[in-house]
C-alpha positions in Angstrom: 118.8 120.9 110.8 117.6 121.4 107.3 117.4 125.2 107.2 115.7 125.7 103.8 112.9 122.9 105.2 112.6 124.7 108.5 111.9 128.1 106.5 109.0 126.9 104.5 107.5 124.7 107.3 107.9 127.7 109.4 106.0 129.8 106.7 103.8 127.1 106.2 102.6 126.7 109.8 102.4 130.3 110.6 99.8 130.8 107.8 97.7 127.8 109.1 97.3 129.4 112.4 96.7 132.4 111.2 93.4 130.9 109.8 90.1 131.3 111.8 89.0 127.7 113.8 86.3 126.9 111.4 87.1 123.8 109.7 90.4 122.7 112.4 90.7 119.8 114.7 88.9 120.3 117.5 89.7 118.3 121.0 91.4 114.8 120.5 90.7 115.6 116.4 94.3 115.9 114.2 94.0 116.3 110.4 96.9 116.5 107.5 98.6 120.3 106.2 99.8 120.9 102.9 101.3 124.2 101.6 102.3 125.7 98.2 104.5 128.3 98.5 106.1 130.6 96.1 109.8 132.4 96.6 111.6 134.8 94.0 115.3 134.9 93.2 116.1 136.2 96.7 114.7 133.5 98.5 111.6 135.4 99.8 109.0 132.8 100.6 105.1 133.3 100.6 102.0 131.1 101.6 99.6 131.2 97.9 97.8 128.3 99.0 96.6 126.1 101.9 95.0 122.6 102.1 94.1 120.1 105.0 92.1 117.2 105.2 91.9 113.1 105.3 89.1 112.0 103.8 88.2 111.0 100.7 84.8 109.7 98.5 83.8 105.8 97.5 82.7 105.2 94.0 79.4 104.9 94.8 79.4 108.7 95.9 80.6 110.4 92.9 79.1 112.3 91.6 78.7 113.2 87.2 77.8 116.6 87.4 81.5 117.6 89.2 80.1 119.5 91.5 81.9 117.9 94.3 85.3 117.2 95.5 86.0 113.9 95.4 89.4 113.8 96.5 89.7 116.0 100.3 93.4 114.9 101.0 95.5 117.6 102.1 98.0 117.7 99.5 94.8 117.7 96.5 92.7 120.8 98.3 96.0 122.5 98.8 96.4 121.5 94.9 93.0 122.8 93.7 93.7 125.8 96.1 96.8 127.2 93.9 95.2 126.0 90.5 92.3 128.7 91.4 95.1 131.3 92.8 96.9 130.7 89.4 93.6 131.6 87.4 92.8 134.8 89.2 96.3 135.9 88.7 95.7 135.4 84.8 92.2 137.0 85.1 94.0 140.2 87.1 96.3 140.4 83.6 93.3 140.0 81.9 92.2 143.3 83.2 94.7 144.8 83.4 95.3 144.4 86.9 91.6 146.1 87.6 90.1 143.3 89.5 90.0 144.8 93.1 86.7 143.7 93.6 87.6 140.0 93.8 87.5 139.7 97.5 90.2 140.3 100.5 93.3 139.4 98.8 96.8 139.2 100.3 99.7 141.8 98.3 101.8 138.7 96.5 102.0 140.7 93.1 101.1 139.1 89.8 103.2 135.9 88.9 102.2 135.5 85.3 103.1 137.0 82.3 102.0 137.1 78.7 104.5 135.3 76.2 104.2 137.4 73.1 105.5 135.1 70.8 103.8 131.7 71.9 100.6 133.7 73.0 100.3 131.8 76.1 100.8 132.9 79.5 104.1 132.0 81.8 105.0 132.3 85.4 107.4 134.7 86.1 111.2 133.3 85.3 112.0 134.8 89.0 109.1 132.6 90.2 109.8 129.1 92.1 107.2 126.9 93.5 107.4 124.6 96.7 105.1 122.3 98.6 105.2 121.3 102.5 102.9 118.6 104.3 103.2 117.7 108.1 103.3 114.3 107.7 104.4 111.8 104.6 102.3 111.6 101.6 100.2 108.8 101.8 100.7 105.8 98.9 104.4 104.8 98.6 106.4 107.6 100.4 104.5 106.3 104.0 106.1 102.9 103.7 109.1 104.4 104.9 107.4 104.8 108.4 107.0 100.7 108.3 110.4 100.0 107.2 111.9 102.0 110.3 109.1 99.7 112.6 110.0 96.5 111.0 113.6 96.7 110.4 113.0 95.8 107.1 116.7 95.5 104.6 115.6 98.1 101.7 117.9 95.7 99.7 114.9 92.9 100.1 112.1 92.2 97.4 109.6 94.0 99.2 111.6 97.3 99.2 113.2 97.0 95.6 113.5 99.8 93.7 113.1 100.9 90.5 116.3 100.8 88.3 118.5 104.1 88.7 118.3 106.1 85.7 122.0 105.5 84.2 120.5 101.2 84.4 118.0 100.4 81.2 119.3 96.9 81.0 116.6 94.1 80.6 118.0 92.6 83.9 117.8 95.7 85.6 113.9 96.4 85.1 112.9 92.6 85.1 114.5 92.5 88.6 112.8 95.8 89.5 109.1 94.9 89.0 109.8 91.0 90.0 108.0 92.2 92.9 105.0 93.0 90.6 105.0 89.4 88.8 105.3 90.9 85.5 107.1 89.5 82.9 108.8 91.4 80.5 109.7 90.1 76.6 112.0 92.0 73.7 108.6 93.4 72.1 107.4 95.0 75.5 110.4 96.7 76.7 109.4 99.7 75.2 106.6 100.0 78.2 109.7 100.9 79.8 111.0 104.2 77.8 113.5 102.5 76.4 112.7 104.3 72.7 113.4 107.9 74.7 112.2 110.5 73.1 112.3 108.8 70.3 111.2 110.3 66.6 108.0 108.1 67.1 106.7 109.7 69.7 107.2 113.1 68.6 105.2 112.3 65.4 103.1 110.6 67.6 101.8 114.2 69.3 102.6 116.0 66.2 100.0 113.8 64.6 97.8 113.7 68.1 94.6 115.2 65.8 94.8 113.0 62.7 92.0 110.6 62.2 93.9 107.8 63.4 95.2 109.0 66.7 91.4 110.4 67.1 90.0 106.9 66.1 92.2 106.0 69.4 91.0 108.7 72.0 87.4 107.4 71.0 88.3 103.9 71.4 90.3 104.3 74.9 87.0 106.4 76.0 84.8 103.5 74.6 87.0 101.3 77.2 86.8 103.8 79.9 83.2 103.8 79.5 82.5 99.9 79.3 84.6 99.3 82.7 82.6 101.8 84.3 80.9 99.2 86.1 83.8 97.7 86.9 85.3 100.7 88.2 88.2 99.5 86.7 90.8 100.1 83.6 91.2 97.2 80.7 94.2 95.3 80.2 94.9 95.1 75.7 93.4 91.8 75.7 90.4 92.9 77.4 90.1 91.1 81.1 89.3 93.2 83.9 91.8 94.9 85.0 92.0 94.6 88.7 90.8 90.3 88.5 92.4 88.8 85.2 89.6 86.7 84.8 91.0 85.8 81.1 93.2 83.0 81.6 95.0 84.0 78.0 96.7 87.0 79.6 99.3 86.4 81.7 99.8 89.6 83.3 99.3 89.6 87.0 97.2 92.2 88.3 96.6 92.3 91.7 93.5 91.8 93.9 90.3 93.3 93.9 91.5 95.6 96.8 94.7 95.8 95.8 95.2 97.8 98.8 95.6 94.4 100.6 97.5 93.2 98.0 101.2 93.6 98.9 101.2 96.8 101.5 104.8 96.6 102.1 105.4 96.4 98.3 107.6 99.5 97.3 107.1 101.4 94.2 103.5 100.3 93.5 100.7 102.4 92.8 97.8 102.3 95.0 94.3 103.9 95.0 93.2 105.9 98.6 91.0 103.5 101.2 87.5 104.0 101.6 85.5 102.5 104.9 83.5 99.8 103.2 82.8 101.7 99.8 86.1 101.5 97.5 87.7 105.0 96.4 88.9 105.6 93.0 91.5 108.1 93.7 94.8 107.1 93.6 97.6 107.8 96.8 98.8 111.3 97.3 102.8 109.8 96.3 101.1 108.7 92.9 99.6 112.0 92.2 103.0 113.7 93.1 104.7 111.4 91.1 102.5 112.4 87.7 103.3 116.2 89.2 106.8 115.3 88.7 106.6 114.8 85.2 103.2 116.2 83.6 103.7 119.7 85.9 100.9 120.1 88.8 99.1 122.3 86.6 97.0 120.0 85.2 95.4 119.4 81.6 93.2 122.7 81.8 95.8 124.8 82.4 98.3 123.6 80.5 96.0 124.6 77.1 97.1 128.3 78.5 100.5 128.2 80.0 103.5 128.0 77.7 105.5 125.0 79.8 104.4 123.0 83.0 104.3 123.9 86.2 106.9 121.8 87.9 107.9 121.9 92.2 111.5 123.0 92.7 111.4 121.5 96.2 109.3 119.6 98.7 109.1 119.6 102.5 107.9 116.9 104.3 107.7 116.7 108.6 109.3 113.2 110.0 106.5 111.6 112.2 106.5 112.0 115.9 107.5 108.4 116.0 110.8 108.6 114.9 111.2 112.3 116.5 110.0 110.6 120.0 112.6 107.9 119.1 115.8 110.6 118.5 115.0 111.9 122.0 115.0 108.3 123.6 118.8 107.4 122.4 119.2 111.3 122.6 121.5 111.7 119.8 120.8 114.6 117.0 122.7 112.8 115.0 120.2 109.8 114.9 117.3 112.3 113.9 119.7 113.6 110.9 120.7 110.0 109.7 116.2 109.5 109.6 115.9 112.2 107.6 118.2 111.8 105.2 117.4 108.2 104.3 113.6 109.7 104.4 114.8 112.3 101.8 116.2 109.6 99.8 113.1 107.5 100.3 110.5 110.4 99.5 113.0 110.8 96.4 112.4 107.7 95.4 108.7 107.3 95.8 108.0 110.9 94.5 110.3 111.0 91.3 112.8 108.3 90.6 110.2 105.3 90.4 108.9 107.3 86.9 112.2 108.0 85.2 112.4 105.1 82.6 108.4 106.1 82.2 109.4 109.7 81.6 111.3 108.7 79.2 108.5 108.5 77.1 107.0 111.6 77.2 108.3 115.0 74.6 109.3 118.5 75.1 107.8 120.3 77.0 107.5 117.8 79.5 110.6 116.2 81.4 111.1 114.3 84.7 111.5 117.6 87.3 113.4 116.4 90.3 112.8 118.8 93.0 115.1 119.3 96.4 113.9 117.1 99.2 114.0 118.6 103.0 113.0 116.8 105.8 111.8 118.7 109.2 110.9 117.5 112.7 106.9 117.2 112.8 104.8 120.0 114.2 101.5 119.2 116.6 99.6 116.7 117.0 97.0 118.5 115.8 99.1 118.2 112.4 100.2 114.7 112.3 97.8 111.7 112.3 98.9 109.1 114.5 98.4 105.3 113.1 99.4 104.0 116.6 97.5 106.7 118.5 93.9 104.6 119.2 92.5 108.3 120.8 93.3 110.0 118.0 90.0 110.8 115.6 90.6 112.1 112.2 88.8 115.6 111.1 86.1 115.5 109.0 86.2 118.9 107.8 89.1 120.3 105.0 90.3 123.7 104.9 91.0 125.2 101.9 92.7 128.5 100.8 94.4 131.4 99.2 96.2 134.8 98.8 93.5 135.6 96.0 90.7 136.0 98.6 89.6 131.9 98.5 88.9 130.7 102.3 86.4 127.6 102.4 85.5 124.6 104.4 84.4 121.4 102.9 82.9 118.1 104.5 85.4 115.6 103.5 82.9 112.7 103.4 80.2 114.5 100.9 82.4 116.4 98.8 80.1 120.0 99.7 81.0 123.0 101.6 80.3 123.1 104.9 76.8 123.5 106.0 75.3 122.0 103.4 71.4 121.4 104.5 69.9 117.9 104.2 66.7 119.5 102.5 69.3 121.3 99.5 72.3 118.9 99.1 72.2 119.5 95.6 72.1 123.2 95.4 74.4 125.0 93.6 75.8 126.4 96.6 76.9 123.7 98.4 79.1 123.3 95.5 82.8 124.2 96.4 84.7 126.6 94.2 87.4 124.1 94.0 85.2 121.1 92.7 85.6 120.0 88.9 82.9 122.2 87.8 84.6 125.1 89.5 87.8 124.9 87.9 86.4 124.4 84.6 84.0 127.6 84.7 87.5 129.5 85.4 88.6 128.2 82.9 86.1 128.8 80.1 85.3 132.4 81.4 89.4 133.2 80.7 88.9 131.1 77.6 86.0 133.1 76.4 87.8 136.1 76.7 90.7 135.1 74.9 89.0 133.8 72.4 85.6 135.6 72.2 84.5 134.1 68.8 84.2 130.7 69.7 81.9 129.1 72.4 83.5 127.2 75.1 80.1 126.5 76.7 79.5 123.9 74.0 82.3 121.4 75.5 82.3 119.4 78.3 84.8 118.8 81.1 86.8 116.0 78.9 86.4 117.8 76.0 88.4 120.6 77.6 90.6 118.8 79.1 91.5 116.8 75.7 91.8 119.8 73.3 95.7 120.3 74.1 96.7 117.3 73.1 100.7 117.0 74.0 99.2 116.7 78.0 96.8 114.2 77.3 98.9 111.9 74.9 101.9 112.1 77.8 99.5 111.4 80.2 98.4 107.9 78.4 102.2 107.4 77.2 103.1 107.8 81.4 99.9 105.6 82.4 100.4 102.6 80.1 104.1 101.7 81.8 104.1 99.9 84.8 104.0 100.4 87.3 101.5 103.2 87.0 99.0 100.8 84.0 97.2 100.0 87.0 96.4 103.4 87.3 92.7 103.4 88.0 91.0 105.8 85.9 88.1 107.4 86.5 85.1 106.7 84.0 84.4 108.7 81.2 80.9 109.4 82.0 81.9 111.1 85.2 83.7 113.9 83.3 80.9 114.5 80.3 79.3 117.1 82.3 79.1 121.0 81.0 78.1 124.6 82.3 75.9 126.6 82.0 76.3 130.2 79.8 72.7 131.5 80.8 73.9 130.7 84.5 77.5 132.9 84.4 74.9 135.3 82.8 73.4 135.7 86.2 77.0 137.0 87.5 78.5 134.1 88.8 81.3 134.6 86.3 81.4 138.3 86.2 84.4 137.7 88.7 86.7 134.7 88.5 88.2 134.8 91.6 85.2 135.8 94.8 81.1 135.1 94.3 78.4 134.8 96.6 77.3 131.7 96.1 74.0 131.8 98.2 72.9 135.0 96.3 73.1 133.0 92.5 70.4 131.0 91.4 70.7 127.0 90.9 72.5 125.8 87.9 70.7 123.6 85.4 72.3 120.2 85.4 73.6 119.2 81.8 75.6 116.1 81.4 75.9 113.8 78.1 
């Protein structure tokens, strides 16, 4: 067995049961657990953050005031968990390490540190970060599950990968989205990161703030905005984006759902399904894939850290369909042939599929390429079951961490748990994960840094576009294929702010712990 995999998944479910029942599967109920985890030079491993959940919101529920989570998926709470642990360690070094009134915390010891010379913060050098989940990552790492069922020869069309990273040859990359129908000329092959960090690109985010490159932001915001009611992104010459309705372009794009479109179809990216009302968050592999190369910190963050946050290795538990299958030819060795050829896969759909893309992107930002483990799959209770017809999926995501965070949201309104049908919109029902959450962190750490400007006067995509080298490698990563079909998420959505007079009140005095249902409602300001 993998022993480094069986330590964290250990760690990992310990921690979970630890956890009071509020929020678990109950009965015939199983949900999905992810974990981040941090160890120091001597191996020592500790639980920061915990996610679960399956569920996630259709367009039509989103809301613009990002007071919601939209995306309750295990592996995005647990996410959004660590994010808020990572802002209350910089709020502790803020004060010097006098923030005992933040709420029951767990002794993990500050992680960051203050880089003198860039005047940013940084995670401990000693510092390594890892992530487990009890079942594959839905999106392009679960097709492995259908090519054990179906037998399927990986060296078929269906199951093609992406060219290996010493292979940039035309032939190589036309024969590695010939699955995708796209047809690649001389002029285009640069969608590809073929010009690697090339001279261009560096000027490019050198020059990020010139009128030109700001003339662009505007316009690529214009186009964000006018497919809103599409719900989709633009193609360059303008045709939806999802249905080429414009017969001059000739680039396939898939279906309306292009969740129907090619399911067995390796190394595609695909948004998360929604009963009757269609999602706009993409799969759980293609966020871990962007992880992989932008750093899971995210653009907020990465205005105040001095590098990205990248994984050094991931855990993931085999189903209990190719575990029940090892005991039936009772042969270990069959179980350790299945996981490494899971590893392989999961390497594949979680890192390898962006390398020519990465290729694209500048210092500080790289393709990280993390250690894959592969474990035998805990509980039912922690593994859904596409075959099982008893099973029932959990409404209900957990979400928390060492700094004192511990809540339960309803994964199919976005709101903590409890929320009354008379208040749905109160400002308590809003969890301290959502958008809006994050984002008040964020500007109260902001403030203080920087206590002569006022933070309060930008919106969400405003903060999110003032460090520019995240957002320009973000664009550079979602124009290749296959991640242009990327669906982004309108602009409009993002254009909300906070409030100063409502921190005022003392919802801010404290990043990390608050009493939500002792604070007033905050007044709703959007663009």
């Amino acid at each position: 067995m993998d022993e480094w995999g069986i330590k964290v998944s250990e760690a990992a479910l310990a921690k979970y049961r630890s956890l009071p029942k509020k929020g678990k599967p109950q009965g015939r109920e199983s949900t999905v657990l992810a974990a981040f985890l941090v160890s120091t030079s001597s191996q020592d491993l500790q639980v920061v953050a915990i996610g679960t959940g399956t569920k996630c919101l259709g367009q039509a529920q989103l809301s613009e005031y990002g007071g919601i989570v939209n995306d309750s998926h295990a592996e995005v709470i647990a996410r959004r968990g660590l994010l808020k642990f990572l802002y209350c360690n910089i709020e502790d070094l803020i004060l010097g390490g006098h923030s005992a009134e933040l709420g029951v915390r767990e002794n993990v010891g500050n992680i960051i540190e203050w880089d003198n010379n860039k005047e940013k913060f940084r995670v401990s050098q000693t510092i390594n970060f890892h992530l487990y989940i009890s079942q594959l990552p839905c999106g392009d790492a679960s097709l492995f599950l259908q090519s054990i069922d179906s037998n399927i020869d990986h060296d078929s069309v269906a199951f093609r990968m992406l060219p290996c990273k010493n292979d940039t040859t035309t032939s190589a990359i036309n024969e590695s989205v010939a699955c995708d129908d796209l047809s690649l000329s001389d002029e285009n092959l640069a969608d590809f990161g073929l010009e690697s960090h090339s001279n261009k690109h560096h000027e490019e985010i050198q020059s990020y703030g010139s009128e030109k490159n700001e003339k662009k932001i505007d316009a690529c915001v214009a186009n964000e905005e006018a497919s809103a009611s599409y719900n989709t992104r633009i193609c360059q010459k303008g045709c939806d984006a999802m249905v080429c309705l414009t017969s001059s372009c000739n680039k396939y794009h898939g279906t309306k759902d292009e969740n129907i479109y090619n399911k067995e179809v390796s190394g595609i990216v695909r948004r998360k399904p929604g009963r009757g009302d269609r999602t706009l968050s993409m799969s759980c592999s293609d966020k871990i894939s962007v992880w992989n190369v932008l750093g899971f910190q995210g653009s907020l963050l990465s205005g105040l850290f001095c590098e990205p946050l990248y994984l050094s290795s991931i855990t993931v538990s085999l189903s209990q369909h190719v575990l029940e299958s090892s005991l039936q030819v009772k042969s270990e060795e069959y179980f350790k042939e299945k996981s490494q050829q899971c590893a392989d896969f999961l390497r594949q759909a979680l890192c390898e599929r962006l390398f020519l893309s990465s290729q694209k992107v500048a210092f500080p930002f790289r393709l990280n390429r993390p250690s894959f483990h592969v474990v035998p799959c805990p509980s039912k209770e922690l593994s859904m079951q596409v075959n099982d017809g008893k099973a029932l999926a959990c409404g209900y995501s957990i979400v928390w961490n060492t700094s004192g965070l511990h809540e339960v949201i309803l994964g199919t309104t976005g709101r903590k748990q409890g929320t009354l049908k008379r208040a749905p919109l109160s400002s308590a029902t809003e969890p301290s994960i959502s958008r809006k959450g994050l984002m008040r962190l964020f500007v109260l750490i902001q403030s203080q840094l920087s206590p002569d400007e006022d933070f309060y006067q930008y919106s969400y995509l405003e903060l999110k576009r003032r460090y520019a080298p995240y957002t320009l490698s973000k664009r550079l990563i979602l124009s290749s294929p296959p991640f242009d079909k990327w669906s982004a998420k309108p602009a409009h959505l993002q254009c909300f702010f906070i409030s100063k007079e409502f921190d005022s009140h003392g919802y801010g005095k404290y990043v990390g712990h608050y009493s939500s249902s002792s604070i007033p409602n905050e007044p709703q300001r959007v663009l």
